[in-house]
C-alpha positions, -999 to 999 in steps of 0.1 A, spaced: -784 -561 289 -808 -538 287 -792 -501 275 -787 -479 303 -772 -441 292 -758 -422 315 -742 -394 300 -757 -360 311 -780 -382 339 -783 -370 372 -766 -402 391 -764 -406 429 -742 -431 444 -748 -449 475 -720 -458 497 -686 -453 493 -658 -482 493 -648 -499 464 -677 -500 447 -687 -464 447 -653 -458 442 -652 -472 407 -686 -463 400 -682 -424 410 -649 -430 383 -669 -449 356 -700 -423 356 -677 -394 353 -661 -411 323 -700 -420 305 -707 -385 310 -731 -382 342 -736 -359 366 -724 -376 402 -731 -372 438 -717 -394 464 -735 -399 494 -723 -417 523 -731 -424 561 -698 -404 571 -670 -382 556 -650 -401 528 -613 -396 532 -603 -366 505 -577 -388 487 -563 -385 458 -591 -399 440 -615 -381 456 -598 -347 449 -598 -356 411 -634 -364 415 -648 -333 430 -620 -319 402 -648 -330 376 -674 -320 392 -686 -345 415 -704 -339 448 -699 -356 482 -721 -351 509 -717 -366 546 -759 -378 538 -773 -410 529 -810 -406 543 -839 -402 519 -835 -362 519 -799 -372 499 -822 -376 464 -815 -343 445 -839 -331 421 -848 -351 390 -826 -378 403 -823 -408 371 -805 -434 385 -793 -446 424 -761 -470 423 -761 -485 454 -731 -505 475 -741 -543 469 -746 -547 506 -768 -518 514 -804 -536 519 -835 -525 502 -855 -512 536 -825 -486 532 -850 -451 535 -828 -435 503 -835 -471 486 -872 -472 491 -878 -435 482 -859 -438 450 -883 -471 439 -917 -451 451 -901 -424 429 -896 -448 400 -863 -438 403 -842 -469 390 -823 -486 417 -783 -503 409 -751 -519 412 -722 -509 400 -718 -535 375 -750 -519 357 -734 -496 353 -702 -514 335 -717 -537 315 -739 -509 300 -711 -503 273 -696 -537 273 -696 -554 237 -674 -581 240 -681 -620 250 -692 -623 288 -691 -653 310 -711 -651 344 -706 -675 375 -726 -671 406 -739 -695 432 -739 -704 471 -705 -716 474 -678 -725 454 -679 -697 428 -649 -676 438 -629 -711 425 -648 -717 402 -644 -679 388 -606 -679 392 -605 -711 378 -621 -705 345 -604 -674 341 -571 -686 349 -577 -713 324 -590 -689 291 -561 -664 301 -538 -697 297 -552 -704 263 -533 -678 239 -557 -683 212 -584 -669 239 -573 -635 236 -575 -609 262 -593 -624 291 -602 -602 328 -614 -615 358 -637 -590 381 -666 -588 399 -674 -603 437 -644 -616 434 -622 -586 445 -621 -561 409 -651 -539 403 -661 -541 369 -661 -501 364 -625 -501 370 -619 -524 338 -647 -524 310 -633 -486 300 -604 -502 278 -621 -535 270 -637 -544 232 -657 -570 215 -631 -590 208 -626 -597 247 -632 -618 271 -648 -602 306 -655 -633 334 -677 -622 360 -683 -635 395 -716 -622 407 -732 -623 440 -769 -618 446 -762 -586 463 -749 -578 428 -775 -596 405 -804 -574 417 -793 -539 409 -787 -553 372 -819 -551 351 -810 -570 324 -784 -594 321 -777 -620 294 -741 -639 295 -729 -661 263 -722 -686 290 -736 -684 329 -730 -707 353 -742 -714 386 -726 -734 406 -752 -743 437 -782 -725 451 -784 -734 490 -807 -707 514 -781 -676 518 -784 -646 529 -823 -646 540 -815 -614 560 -815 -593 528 -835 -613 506 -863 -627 530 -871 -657 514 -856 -687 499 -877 -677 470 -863 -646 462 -833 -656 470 -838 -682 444 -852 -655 416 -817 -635 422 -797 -662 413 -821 -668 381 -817 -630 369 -786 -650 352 -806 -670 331 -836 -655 323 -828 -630 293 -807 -656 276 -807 -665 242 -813 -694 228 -774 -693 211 -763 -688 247 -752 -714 276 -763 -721 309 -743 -744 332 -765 -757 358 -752 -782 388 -769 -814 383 -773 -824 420 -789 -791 429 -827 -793 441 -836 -765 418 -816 -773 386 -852 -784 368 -868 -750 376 -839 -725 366 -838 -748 334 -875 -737 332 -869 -699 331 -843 -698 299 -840 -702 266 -801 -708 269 -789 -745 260 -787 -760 291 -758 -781 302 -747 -799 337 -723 -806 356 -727 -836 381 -697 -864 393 -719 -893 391 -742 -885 365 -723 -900 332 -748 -881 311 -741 -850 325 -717 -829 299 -692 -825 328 -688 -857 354 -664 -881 366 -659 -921 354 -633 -938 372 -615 -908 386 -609 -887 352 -629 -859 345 -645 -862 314 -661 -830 294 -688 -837 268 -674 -870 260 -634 -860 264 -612 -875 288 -594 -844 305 -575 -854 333 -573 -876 365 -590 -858 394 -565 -865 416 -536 -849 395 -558 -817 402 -541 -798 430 -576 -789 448 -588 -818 471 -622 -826 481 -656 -828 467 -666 -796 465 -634 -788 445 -647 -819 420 -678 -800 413 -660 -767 412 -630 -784 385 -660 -796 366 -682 -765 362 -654 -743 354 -643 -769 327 -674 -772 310 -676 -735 308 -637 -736 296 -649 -762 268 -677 -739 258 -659 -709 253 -635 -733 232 -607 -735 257 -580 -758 249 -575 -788 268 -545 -784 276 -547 -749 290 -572 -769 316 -548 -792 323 -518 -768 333 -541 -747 352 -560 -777 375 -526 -791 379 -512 -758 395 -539 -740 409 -540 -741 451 -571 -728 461 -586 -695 470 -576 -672 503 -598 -688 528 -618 -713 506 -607 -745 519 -573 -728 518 -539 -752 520 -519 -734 546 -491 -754 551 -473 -792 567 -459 -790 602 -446 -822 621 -471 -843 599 -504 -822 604 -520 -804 575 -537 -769 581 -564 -752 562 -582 -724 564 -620 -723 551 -631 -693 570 -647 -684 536 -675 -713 554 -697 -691 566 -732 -714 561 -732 -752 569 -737 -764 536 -699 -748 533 -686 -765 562 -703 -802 552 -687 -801 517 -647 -789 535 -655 -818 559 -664 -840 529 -631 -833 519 -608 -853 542 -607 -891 554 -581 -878 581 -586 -876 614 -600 -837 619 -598 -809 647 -629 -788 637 -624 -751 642 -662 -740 638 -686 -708 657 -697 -674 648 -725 -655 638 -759 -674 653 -783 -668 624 -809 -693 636 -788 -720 620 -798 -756 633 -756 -769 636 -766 -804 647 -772 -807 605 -737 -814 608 -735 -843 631 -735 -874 603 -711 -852 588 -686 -856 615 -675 -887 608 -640 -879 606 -639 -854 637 -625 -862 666 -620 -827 685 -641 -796 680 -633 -764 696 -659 -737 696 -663 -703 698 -681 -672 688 -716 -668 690 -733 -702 683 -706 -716 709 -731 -735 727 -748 -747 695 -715 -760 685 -709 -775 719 -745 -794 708 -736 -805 678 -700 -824 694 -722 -838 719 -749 -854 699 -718 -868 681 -699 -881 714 -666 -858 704 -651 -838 728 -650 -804 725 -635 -772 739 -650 -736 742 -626 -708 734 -633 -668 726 -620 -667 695 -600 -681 666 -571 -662 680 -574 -690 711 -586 -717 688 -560 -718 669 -531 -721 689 -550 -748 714 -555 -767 678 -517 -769 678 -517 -787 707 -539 -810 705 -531 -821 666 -510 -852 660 -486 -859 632 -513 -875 606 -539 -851 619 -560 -826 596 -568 -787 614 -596 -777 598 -614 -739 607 -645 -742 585 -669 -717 612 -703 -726 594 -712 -694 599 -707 -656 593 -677 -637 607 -697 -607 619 -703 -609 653 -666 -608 663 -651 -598 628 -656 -575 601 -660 -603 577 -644 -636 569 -615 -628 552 -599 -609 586 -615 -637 608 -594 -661 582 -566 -637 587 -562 -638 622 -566 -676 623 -537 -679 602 -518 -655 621 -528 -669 651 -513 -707 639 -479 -691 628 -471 -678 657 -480 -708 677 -460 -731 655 -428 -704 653 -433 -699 619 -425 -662 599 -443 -648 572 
């Protein structure tokens, strides 16, 4: 990527949590001169102490007025929008505007492998990582990124004989100016997160900034279904590869239920311990990146075999008196929930509301096949209660997944599959999917007298 320096910079970071965290650390190690800004007080841990230790300031402040002097660089938290007052004074100012994994890729050497897309590229992430770190002849391997690790907190030890795999959101992908991965990969671009990028088409050009400074000695992994695989294929001058089940040209696709990898037999799909479509797609991208980082087959193999899914991306829970739970609260955009419905031929109790972002549910109805109760809550409740009705299923408004879960319980027969896929965002009655995900879960134990 493009060189940034940071030692003896005047740096101000953005927001606190995790991010900020490890970039506050990270800068202090390059050299810089911090501040920390943030809405409210930060809690003076131990971290903290040993920050203002070397000379790093905090101040309860993150209004435009917050720029000191001569200010070289803002690191913002991911999921602080660009109509943010510090944010757009910094960019009249010139005053470069990024993530924290700028800022930890700006003395990274070693080989770097970048997954993004709509859906399915946590899996696809822990996947290929899981399968490179399997493959002794790999080296040292990390995982980081969206998917949980900041990148700050592990580039400080890493060389150029490693291996860094990166799951990287849009959020992410803008506050890096420069970006060129020896293998990207991005798994599906469907319209996300309009509310901070506006537009399909910008939302489009984030997911690009993978591509676009690629060399032509460099890979790009590109999902051969997708409506915009031709154009992103336009903006690099990567070798481009796809991915696509029925597409027996494609370098990674499926002929009479094995996977096969530019021209290889790997595997049976259904010796792979993920189910469903999406899971086939998300099996075969992070294979063919596997096989172009030089993975061996049978590292793959043990991993696929083993691996069972995500927290809360079409997560197997558990059996009870013949029904099968899972928990896909991770479905927070309908594309999500028609590919976790896509997944089962079983008869389905649909868990599904939250968030109403405008979304037009009754795109699920031929998806629905398979249904045969919904229960609905949150708020698209009545656009959920819609969607059963256009496809004649009864359905059941609730408050919340705390009451949906245990009602599912009692509706679900032995043969049955309970399915909380929300097809939309968390955030108007949780902080975000993971604790709407946990409280579902929690929710089903206790109704079915189960202990953690």
């Amino acid at each position: 990527m493009t060189a940034l320096a940071f030692h003896g910079k005047k740096v101000l970071v953005l927001g606190w949590a995790k991010s900020g965290r490890a970039a506050a650390n990270r800068l202090v190690q390059l050299g810089a001169k911090v501040t920390v800004a943030n809405r409210d007080a930060i809690k003076e841990d131990d971290d903290v102490l040993a920050l203002k230790k070397a000379g790093v300031t905090f101040i309860e402040n993150d209004g435009p007025d917050a720029l000191v002097a001569n200010t070289d660089y803002v690191v913002k938290n991911p999921g602080i929008f660009y109509n943010h007052p510090l944010v757009e004074k910094a960019e009249s100012l010139g005053v470069p505007v990024l993530t924290e994994v700028a800022v930890a890729l700006s003395t990274f050497t070693g080989r770097l492998i970048v997954v993004t897309g709509s859906n399915g590229k946590t899996t696809t992430t822990s996947l290929l990582g899981l399968m490179l770190q399997h493959d002794a002849k790999q080296g040292k391997v990390v995982i980081a990124g969206n998917i949980g690790t900041p990148v700050c907190d592990v580039v400080g030890d890493m060389t150029e004989a490693d291996t860094l795999v990166l799951e990287l959101s849009t959020f992410q992908l803008v506050g890096i100016p420069e970006i060129a991965p020896d293998i990207a990969v991005i798994t599906n671009v469907f319209a996300n997160h309009l509310d901070f990028h506006h537009n399909r088409t910008n939302y489009l050009a984030a997911k690009e900034r993978v591509a676009i400074h690629q060399r032509a000695d460099q890979t790009l992994i590109l999902n051969g279904n997708g409506k915009d695989t031709a154009a992103i294929a336009q903006v690099t001058k990567a070798q481009v590869l796809t991915f696509n089940p029925e597409d027996q040209s494609a370098y990674a696709h499926e002929t009479a239920g094995d996977l096969i990898l530019n021209g290889q037999d790997l595997m049976p799909f259904d010796q792979v311990k993920l189910v469903g479509r999406p899971n086939l797609e998300n099996a075969l991208a992070a294979t063919a990146a596997a096989t172009v980082a030089g993975c061996d087959f049978e590292a793959m193999r043990a991993v696929l075999k083993t691996f069972a899914g995500v927290k809360h991306r079409l997560e197997f829970l558990f059996k009870d008196n013949g029904v099968i739970y899972y928990n896909d609260s991770k479905a927070t955009d309908i594309e999500a929930t028609q590919a976790a419905l896509s997944a089962f031929k079983e008869p389905t109790i649909l868990l599904a509301g939250g968030l109403d972002r405008g979304d037009d549910l009754n795109r699920l109805v031929p998806d629905l096949g398979n249904v045969t109760q919904v229960i609905a809550f949150g708020q698209t409740k009545d656009k959920v209660v819609e969607m059963a009705k256009q496809a004649n299923l009864p359905v059941t408004v609730v408050e919340n997944v705390e009451e949906a879960a245990p009602l599912a319980v009692k509706m679900a027969q032995p043969g049955d599959v309970v399915l909380l896929s929300p097809a939309a965002a968390s955030w108007d009655q949780y902080p975000n999917f993971e604790i709407r995900g946990d409280k579902y879960v929690a929710a089903l134990k206790k109704a079915l007298g189960k202990k953690d």
